[in-house]
PDB file of N, CA, C, O and CB in Angstrom:
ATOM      1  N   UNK A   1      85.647  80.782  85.177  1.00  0.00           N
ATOM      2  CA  UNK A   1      84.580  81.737  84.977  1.00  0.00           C
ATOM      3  C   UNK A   1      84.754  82.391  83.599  1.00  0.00           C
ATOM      4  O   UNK A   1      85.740  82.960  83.130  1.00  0.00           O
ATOM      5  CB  UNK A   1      84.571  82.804  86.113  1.00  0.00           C
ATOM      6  N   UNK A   2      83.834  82.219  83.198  1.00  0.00           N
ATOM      7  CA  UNK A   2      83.335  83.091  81.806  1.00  0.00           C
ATOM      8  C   UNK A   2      83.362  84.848  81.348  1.00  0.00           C
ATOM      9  O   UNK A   2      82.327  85.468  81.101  1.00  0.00           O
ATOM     10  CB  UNK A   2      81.845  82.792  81.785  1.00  0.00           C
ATOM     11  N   UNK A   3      84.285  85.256  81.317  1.00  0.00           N
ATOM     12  CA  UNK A   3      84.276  86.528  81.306  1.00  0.00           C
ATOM     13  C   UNK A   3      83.602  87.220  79.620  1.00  0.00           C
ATOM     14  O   UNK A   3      83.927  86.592  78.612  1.00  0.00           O
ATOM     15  CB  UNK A   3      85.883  86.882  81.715  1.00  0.00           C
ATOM     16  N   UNK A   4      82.751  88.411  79.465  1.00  0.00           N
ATOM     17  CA  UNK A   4      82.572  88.666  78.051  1.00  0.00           C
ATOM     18  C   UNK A   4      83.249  89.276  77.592  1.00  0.00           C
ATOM     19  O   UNK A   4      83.395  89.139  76.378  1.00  0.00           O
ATOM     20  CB  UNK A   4      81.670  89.085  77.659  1.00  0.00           C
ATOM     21  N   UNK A   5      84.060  90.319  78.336  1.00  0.00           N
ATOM     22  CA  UNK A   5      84.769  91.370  78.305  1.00  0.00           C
ATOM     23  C   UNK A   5      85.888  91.045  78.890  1.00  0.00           C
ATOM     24  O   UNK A   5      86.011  89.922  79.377  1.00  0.00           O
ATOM     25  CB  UNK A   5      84.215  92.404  78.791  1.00  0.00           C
ATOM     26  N   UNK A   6      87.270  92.310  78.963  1.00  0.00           N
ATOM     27  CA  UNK A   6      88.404  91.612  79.687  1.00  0.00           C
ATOM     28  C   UNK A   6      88.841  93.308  79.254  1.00  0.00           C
ATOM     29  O   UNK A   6      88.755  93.694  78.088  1.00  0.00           O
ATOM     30  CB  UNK A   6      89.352  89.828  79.034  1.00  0.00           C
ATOM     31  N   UNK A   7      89.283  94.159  80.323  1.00  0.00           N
ATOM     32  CA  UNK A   7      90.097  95.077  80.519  1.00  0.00           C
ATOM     33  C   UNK A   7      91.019  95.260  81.224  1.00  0.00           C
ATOM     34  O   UNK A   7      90.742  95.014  82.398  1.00  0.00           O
ATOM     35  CB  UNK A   7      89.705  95.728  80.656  1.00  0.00           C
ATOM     36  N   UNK A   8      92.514  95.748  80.979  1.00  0.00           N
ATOM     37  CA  UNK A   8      93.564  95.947  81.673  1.00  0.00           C
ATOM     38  C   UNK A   8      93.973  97.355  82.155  1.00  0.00           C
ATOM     39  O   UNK A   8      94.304  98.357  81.522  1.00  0.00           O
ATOM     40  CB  UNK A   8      94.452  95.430  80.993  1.00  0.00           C
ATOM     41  N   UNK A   9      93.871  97.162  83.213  1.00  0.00           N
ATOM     42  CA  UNK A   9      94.110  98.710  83.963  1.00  0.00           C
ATOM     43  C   UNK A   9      95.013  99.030  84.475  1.00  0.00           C
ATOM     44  O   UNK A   9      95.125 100.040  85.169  1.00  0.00           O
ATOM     45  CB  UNK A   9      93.436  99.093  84.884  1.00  0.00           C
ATOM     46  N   UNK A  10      96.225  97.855  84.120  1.00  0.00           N
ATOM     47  CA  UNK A  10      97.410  98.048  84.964  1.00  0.00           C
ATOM     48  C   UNK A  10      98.567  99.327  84.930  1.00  0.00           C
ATOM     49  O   UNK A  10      99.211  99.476  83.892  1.00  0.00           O
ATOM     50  CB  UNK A  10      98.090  96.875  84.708  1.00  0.00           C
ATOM     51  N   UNK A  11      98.755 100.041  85.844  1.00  0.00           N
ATOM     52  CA  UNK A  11      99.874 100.801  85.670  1.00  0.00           C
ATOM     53  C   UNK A  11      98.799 102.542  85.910  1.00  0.00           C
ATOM     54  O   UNK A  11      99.344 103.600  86.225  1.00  0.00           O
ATOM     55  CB  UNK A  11     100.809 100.339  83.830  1.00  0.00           C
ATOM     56  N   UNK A  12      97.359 102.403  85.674  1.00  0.00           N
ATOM     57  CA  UNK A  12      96.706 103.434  85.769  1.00  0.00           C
ATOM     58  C   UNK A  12      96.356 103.749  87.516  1.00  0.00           C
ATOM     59  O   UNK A  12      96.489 102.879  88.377  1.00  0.00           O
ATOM     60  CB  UNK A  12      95.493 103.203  84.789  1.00  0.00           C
ATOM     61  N   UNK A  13      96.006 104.817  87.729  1.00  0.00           N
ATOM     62  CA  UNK A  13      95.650 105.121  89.272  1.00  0.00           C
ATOM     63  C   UNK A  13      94.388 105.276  89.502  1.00  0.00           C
ATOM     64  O   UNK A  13      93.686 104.702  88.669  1.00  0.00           O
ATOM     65  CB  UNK A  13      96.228 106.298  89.831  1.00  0.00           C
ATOM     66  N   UNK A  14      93.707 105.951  90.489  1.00  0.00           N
ATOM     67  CA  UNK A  14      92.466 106.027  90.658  1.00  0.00           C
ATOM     68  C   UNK A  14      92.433 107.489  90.133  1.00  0.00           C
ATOM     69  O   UNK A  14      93.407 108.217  90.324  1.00  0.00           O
ATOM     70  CB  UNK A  14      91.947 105.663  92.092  1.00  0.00           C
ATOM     71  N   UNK A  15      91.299 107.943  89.458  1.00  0.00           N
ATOM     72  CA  UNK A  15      90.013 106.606  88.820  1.00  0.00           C
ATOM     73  C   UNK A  15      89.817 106.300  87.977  1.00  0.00           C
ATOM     74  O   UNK A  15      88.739 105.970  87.483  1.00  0.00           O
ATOM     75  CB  UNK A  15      88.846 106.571  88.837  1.00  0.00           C
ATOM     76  N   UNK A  16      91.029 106.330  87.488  1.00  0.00           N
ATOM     77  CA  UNK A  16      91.249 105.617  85.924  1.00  0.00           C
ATOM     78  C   UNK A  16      90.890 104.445  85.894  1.00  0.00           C
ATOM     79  O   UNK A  16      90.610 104.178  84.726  1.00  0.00           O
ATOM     80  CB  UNK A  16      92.624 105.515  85.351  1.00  0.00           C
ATOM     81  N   UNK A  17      90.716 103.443  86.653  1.00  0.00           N
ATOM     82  CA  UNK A  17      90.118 101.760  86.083  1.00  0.00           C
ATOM     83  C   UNK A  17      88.757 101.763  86.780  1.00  0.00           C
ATOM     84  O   UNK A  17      88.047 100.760  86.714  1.00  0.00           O
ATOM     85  CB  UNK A  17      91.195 100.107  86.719  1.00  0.00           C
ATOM     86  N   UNK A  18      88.349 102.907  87.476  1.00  0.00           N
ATOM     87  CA  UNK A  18      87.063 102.831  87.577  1.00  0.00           C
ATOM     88  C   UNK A  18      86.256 103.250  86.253  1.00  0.00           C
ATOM     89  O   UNK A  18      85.416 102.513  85.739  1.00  0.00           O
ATOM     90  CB  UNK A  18      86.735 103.599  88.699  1.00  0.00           C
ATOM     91  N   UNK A  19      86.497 104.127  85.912  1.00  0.00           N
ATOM     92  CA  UNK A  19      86.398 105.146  84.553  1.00  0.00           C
ATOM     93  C   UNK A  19      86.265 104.293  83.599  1.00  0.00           C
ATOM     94  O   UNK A  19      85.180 104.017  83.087  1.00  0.00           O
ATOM     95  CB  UNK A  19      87.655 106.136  84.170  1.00  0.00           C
ATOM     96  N   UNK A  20      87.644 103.671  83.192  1.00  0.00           N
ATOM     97  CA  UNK A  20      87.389 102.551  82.157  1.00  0.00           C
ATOM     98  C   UNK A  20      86.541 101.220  82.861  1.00  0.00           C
ATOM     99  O   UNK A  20      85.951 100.626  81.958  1.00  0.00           O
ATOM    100  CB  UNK A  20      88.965 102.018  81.544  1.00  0.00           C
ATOM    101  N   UNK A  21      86.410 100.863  83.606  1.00  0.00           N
ATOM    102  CA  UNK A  21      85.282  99.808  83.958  1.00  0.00           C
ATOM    103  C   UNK A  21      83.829 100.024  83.563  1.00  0.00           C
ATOM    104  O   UNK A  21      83.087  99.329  82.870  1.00  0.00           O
ATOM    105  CB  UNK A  21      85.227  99.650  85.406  1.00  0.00           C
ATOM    106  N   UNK A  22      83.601 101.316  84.269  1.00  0.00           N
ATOM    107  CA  UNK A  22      81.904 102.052  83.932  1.00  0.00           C
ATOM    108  C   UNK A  22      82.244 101.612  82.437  1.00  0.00           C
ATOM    109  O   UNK A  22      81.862 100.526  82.001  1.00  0.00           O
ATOM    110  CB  UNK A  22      81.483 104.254  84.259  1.00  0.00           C
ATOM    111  N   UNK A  23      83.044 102.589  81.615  1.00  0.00           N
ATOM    112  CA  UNK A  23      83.104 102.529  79.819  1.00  0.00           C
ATOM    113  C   UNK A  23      82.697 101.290  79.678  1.00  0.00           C
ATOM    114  O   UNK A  23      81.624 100.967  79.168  1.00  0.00           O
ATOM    115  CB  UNK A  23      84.650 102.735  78.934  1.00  0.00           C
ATOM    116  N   UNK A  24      83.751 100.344  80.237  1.00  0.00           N
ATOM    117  CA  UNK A  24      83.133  99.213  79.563  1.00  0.00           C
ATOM    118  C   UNK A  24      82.084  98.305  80.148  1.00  0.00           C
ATOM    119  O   UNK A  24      81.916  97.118  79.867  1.00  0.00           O
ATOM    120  CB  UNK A  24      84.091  98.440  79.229  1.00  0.00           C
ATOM    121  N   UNK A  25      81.568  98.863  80.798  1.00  0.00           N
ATOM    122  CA  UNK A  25      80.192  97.825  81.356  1.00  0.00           C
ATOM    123  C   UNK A  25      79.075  98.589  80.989  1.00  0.00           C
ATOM    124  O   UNK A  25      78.012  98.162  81.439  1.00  0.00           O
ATOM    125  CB  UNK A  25      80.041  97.478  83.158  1.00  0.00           C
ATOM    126  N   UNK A  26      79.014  99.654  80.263  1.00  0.00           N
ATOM    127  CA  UNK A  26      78.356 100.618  79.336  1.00  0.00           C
ATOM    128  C   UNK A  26      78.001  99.380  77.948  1.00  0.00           C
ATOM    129  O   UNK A  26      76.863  99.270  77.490  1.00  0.00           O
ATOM    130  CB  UNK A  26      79.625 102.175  78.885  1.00  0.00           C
ATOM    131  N   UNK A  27      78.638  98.929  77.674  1.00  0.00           N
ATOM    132  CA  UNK A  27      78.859  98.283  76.428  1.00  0.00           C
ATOM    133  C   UNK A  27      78.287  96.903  76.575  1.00  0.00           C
ATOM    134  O   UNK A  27      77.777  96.282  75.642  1.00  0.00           O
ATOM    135  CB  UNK A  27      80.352  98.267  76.034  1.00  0.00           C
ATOM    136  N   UNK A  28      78.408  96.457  77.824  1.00  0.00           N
ATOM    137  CA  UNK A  28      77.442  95.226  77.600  1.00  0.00           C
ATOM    138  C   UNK A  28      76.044  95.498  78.503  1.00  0.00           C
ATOM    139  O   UNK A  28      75.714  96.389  79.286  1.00  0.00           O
ATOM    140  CB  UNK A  28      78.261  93.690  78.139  1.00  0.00           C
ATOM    141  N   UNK A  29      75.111  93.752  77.780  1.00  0.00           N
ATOM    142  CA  UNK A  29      74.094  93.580  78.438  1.00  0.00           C
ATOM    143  C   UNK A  29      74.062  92.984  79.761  1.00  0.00           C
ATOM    144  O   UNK A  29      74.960  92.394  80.362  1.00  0.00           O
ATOM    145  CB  UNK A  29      73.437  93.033  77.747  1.00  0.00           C
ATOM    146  N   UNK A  30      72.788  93.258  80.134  1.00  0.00           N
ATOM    147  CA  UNK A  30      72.466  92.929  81.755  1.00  0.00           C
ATOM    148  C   UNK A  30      72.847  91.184  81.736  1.00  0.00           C
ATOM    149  O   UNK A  30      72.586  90.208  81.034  1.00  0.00           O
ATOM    150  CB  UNK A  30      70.426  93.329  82.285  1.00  0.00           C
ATOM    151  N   UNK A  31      73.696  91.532  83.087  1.00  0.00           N
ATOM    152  CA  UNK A  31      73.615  89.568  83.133  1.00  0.00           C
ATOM    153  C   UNK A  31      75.300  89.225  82.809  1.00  0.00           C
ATOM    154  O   UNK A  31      75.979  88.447  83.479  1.00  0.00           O
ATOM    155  CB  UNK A  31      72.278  88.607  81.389  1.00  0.00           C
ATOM    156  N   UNK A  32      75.755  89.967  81.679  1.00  0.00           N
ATOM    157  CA  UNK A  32      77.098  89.520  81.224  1.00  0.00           C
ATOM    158  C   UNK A  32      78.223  90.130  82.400  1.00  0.00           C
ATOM    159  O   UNK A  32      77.943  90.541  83.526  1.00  0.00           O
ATOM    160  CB  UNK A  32      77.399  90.155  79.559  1.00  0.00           C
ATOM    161  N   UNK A  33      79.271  90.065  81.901  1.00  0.00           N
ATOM    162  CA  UNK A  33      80.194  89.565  83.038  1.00  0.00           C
ATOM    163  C   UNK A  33      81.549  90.601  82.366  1.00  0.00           C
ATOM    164  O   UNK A  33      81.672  90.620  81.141  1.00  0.00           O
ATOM    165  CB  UNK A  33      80.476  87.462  83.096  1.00  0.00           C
ATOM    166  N   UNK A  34      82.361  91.293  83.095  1.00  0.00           N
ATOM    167  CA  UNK A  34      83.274  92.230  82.668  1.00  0.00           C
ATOM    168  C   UNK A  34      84.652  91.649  84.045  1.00  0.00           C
ATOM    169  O   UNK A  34      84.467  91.449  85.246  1.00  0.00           O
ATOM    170  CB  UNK A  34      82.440  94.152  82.742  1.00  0.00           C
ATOM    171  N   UNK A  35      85.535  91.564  83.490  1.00  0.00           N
ATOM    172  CA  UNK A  35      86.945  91.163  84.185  1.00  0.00           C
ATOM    173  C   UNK A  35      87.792  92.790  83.900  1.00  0.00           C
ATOM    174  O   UNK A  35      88.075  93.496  82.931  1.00  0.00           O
ATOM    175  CB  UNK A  35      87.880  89.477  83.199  1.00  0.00           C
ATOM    176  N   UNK A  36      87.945  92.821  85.254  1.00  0.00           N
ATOM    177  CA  UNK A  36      89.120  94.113  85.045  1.00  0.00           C
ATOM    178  C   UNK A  36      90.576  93.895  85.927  1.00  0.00           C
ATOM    179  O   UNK A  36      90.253  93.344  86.979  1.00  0.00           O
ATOM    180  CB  UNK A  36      88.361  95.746  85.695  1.00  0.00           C
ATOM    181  N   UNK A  37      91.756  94.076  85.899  1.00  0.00           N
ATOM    182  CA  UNK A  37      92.805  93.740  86.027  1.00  0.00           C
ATOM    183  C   UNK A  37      93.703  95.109  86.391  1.00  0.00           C
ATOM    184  O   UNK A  37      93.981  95.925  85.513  1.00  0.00           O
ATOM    185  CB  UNK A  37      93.088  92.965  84.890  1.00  0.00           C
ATOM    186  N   UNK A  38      93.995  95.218  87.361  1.00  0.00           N
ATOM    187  CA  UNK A  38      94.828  96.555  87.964  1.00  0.00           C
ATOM    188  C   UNK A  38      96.015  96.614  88.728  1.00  0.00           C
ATOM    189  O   UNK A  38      96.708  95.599  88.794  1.00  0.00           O
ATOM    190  CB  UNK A  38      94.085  97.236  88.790  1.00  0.00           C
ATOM    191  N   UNK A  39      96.208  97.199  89.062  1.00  0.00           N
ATOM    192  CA  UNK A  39      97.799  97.345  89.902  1.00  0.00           C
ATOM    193  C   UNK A  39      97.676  98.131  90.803  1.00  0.00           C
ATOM    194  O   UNK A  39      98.270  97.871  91.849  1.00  0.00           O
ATOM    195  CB  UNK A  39      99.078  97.898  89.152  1.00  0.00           C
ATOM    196  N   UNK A  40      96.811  99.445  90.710  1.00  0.00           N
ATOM    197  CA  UNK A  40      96.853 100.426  92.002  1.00  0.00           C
ATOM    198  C   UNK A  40      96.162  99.598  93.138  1.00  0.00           C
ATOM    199  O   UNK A  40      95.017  99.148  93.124  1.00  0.00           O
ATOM    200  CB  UNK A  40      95.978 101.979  91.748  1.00  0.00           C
ATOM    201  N   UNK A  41      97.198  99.484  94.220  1.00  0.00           N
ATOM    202  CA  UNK A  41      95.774  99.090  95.931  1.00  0.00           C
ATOM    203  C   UNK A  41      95.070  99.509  95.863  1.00  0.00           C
ATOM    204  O   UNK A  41      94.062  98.848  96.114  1.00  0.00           O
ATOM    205  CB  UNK A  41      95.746  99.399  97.449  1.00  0.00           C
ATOM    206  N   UNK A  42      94.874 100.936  95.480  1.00  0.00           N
ATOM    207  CA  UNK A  42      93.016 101.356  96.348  1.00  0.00           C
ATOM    208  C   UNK A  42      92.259 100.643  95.146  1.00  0.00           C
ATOM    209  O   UNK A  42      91.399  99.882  95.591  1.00  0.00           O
ATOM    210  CB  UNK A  42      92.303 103.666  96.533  1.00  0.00           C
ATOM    211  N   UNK A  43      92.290 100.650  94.395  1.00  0.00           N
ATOM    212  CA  UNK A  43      91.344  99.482  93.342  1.00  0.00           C
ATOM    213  C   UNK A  43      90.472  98.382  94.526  1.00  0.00           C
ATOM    214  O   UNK A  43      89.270  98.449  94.783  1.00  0.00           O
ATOM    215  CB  UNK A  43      92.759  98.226  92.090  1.00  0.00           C
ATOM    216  N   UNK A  44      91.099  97.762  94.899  1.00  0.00           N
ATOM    217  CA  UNK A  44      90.336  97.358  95.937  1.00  0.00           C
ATOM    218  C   UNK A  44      89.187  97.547  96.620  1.00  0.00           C
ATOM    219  O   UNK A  44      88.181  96.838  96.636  1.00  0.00           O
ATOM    220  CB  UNK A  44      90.800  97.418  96.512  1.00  0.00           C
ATOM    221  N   UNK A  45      89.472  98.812  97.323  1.00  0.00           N
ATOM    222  CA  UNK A  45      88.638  99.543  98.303  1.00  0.00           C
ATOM    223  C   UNK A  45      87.252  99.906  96.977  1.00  0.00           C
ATOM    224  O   UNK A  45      86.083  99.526  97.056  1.00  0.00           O
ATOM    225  CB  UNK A  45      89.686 101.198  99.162  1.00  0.00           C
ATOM    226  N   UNK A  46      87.937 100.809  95.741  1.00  0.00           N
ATOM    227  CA  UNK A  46      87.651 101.454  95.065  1.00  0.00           C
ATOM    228  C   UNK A  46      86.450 100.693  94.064  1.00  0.00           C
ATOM    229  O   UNK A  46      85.490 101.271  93.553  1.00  0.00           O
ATOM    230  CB  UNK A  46      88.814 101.926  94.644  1.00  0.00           C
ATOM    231  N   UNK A  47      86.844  99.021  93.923  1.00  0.00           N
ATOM    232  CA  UNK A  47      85.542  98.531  93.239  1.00  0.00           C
ATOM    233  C   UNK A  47      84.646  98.205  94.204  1.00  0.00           C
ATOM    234  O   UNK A  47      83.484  98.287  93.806  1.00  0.00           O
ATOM    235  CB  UNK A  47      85.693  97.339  92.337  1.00  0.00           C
ATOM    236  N   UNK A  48      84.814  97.762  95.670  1.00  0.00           N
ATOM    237  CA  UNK A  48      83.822  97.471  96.583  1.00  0.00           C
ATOM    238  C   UNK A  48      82.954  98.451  96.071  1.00  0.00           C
ATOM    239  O   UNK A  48      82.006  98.292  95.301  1.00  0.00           O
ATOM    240  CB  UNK A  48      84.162  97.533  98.093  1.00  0.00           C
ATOM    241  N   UNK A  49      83.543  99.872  96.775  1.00  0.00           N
ATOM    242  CA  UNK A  49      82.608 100.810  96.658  1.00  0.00           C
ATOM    243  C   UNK A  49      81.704 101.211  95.546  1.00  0.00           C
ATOM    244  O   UNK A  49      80.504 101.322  95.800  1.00  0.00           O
ATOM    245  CB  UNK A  49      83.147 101.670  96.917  1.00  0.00           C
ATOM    246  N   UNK A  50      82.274 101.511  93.978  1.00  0.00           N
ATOM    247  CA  UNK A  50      81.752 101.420  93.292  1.00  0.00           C
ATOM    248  C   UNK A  50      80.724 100.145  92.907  1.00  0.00           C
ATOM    249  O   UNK A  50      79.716 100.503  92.298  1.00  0.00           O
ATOM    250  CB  UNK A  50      82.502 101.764  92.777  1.00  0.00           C
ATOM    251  N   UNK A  51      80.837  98.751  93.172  1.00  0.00           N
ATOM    252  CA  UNK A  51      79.320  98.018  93.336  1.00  0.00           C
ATOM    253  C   UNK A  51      78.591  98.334  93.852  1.00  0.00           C
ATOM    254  O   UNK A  51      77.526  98.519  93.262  1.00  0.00           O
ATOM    255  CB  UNK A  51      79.103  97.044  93.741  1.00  0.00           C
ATOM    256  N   UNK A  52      78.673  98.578  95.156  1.00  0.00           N
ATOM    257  CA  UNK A  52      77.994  99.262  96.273  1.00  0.00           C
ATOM    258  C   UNK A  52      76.959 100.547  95.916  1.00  0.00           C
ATOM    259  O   UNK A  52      75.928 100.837  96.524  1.00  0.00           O
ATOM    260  CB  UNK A  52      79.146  99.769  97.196  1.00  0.00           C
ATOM    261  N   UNK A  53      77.539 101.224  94.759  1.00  0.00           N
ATOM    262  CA  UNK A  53      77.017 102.478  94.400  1.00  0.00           C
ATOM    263  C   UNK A  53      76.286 102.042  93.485  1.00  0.00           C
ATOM    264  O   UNK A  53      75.111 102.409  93.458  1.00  0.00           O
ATOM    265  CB  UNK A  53      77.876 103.551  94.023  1.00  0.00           C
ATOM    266  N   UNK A  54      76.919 100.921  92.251  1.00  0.00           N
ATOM    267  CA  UNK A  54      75.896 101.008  91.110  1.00  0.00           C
ATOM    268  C   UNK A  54      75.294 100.359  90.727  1.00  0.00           C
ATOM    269  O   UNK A  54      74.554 100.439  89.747  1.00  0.00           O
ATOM    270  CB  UNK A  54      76.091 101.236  90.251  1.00  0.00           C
ATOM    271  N   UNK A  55      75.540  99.316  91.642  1.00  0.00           N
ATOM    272  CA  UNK A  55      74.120  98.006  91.932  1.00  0.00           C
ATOM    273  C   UNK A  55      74.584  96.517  90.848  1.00  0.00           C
ATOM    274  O   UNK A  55      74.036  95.427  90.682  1.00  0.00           O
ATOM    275  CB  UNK A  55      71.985  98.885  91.096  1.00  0.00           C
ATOM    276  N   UNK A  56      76.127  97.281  90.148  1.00  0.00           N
ATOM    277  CA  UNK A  56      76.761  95.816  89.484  1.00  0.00           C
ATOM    278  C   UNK A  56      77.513  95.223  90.839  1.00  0.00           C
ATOM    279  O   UNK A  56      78.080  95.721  91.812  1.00  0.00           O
ATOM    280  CB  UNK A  56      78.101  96.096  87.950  1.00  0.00           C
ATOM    281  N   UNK A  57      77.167  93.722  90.309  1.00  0.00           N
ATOM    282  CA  UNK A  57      77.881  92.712  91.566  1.00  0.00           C
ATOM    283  C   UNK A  57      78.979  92.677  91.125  1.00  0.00           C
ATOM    284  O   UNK A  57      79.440  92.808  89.991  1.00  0.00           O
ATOM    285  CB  UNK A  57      77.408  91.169  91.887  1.00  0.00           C
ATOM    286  N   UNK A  58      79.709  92.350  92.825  1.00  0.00           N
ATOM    287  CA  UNK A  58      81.067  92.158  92.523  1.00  0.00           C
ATOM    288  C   UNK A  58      81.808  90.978  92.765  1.00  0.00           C
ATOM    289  O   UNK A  58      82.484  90.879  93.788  1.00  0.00           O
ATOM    290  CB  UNK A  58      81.672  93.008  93.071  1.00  0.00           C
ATOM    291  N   UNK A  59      81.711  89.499  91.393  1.00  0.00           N
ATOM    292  CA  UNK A  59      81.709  88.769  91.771  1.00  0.00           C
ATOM    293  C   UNK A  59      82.844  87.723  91.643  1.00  0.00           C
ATOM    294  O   UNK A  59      82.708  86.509  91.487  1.00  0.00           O
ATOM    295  CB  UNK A  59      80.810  88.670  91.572  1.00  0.00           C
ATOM    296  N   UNK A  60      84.216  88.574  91.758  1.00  0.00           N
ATOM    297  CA  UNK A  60      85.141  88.226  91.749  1.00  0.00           C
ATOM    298  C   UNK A  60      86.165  89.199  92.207  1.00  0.00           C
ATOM    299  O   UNK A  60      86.366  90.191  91.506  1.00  0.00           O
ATOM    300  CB  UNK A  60      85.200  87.755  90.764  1.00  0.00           C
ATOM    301  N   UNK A  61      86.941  89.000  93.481  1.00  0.00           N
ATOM    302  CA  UNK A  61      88.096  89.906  93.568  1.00  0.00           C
ATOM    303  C   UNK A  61      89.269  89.373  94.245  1.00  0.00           C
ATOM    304  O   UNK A  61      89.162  89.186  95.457  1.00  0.00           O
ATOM    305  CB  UNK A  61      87.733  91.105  94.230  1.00  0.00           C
ATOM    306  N   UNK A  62      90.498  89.063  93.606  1.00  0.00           N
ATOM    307  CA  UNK A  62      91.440  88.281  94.180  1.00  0.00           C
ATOM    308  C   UNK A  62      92.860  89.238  93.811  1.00  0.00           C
ATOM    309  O   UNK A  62      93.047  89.782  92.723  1.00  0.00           O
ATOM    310  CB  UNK A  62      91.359  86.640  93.533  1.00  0.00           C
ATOM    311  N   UNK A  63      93.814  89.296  95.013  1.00  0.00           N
ATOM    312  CA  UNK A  63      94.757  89.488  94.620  1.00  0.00           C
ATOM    313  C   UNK A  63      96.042  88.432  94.288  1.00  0.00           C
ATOM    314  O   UNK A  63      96.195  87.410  94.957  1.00  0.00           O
ATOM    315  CB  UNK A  63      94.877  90.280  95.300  1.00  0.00           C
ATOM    316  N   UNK A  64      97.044  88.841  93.057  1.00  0.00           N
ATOM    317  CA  UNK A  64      97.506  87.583  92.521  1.00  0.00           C
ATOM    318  C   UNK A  64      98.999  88.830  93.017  1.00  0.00           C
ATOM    319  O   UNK A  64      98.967  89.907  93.613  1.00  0.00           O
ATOM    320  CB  UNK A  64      96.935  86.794  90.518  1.00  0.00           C
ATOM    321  N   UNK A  65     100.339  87.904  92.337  1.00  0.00           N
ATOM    322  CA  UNK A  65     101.364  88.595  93.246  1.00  0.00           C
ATOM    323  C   UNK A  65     101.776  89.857  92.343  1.00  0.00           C
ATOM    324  O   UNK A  65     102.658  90.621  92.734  1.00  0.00           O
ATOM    325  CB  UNK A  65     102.755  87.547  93.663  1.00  0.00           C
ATOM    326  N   UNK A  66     101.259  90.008  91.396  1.00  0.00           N
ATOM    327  CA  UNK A  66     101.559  91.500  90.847  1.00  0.00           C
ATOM    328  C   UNK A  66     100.084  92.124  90.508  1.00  0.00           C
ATOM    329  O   UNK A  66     100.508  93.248  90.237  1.00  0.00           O
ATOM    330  CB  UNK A  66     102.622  91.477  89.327  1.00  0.00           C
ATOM    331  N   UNK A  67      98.818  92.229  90.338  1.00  0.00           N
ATOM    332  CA  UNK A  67      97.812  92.589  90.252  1.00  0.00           C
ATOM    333  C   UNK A  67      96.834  92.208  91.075  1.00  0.00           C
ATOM    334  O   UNK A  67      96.929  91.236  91.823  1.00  0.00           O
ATOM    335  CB  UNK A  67      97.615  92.467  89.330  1.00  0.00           C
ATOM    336  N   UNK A  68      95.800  92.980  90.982  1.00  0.00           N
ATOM    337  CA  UNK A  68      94.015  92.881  91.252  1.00  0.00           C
ATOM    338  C   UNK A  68      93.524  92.447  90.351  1.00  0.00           C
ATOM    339  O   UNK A  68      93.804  92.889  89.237  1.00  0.00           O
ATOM    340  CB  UNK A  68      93.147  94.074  91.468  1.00  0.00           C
ATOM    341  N   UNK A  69      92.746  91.571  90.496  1.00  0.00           N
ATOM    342  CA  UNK A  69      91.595  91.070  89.897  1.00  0.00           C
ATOM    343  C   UNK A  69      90.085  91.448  89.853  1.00  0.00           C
ATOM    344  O   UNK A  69      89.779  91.671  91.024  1.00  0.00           O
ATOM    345  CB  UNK A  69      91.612  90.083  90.274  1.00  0.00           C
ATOM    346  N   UNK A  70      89.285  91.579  89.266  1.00  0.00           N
ATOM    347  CA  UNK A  70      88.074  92.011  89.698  1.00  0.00           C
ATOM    348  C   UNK A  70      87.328  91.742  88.513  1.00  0.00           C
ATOM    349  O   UNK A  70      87.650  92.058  87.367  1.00  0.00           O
ATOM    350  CB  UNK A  70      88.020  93.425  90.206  1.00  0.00           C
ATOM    351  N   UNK A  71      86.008  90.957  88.988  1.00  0.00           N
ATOM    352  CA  UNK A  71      84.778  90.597  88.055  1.00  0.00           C
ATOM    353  C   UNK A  71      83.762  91.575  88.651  1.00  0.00           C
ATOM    354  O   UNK A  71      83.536  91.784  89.842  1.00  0.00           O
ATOM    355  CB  UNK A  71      84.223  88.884  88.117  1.00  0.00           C
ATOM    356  N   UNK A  72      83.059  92.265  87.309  1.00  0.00           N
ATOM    357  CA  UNK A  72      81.529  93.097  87.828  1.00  0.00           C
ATOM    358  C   UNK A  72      80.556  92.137  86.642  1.00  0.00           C
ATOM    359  O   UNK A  72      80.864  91.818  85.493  1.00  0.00           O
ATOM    360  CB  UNK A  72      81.470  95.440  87.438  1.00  0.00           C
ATOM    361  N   UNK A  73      79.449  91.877  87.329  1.00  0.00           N
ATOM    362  CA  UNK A  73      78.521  91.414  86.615  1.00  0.00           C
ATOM    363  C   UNK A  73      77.315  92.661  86.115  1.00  0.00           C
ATOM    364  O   UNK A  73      76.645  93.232  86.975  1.00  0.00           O
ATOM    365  CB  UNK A  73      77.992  90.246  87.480  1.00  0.00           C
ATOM    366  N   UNK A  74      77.185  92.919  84.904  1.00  0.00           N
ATOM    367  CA  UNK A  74      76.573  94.340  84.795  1.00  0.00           C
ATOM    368  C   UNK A  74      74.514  94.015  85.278  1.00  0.00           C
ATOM    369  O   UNK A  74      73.718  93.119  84.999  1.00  0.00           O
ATOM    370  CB  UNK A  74      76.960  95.021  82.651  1.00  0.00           C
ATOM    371  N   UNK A  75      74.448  95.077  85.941  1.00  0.00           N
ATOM    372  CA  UNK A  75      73.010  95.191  86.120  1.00  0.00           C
ATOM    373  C   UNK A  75      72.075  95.301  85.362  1.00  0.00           C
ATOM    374  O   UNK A  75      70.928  95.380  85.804  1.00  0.00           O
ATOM    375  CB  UNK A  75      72.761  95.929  86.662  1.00  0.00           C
TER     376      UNK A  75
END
C-alpha cells in the first residue's frame, strides 16, 4: 500500500498521535492516504474512534510485535 505521508508516534501517549495524525491529515488532499505508527495500546481503541468521528477511513490497522500500525485515508 501506497502511503503519501508516514508519521511516527512511537513512545507518545494519548492524544498525542491522535493530535499529530489530525496535523497531518490537515496537510493532505481528499483521497490520499496517511500511515501512522505508535506504541501506546489505546491507539487502537483511539483511531477506531477517531474515524468514526471524522469520517477519515480507517484502512489499515495491524499490530506488529513492537508497534501499531494505522492507515487513515483523508476525507
Amino acid at each position: 500500500m501506497h502511503f503519501d505521508k508516514e508519521i511516527d508516534t512511537s513512545g507518545l501517549n494519548c492524544p498525542l498521535p491522535i493530535l499529530k495524525a489530525k496535523k497531518a491529515l490537515n496537510d493532505l488532499n481528499s483521497g490520499q492516504l496517511l500511515k501512522v505508527t505508535a506504541t501506546d495500546p489505546g491507539a487502537w481503541r483511539d483511531f477506531e474512534a477517531f474515524a468514526r468521528q471524522t469520517g477519515h477511513e480507517l484502512v489499515l490497522q495491524e499490530k506488529t510485535e513492537t508497534s501499531f500500525v494505522f492507515g487513515l485515508k483523508r476525507r
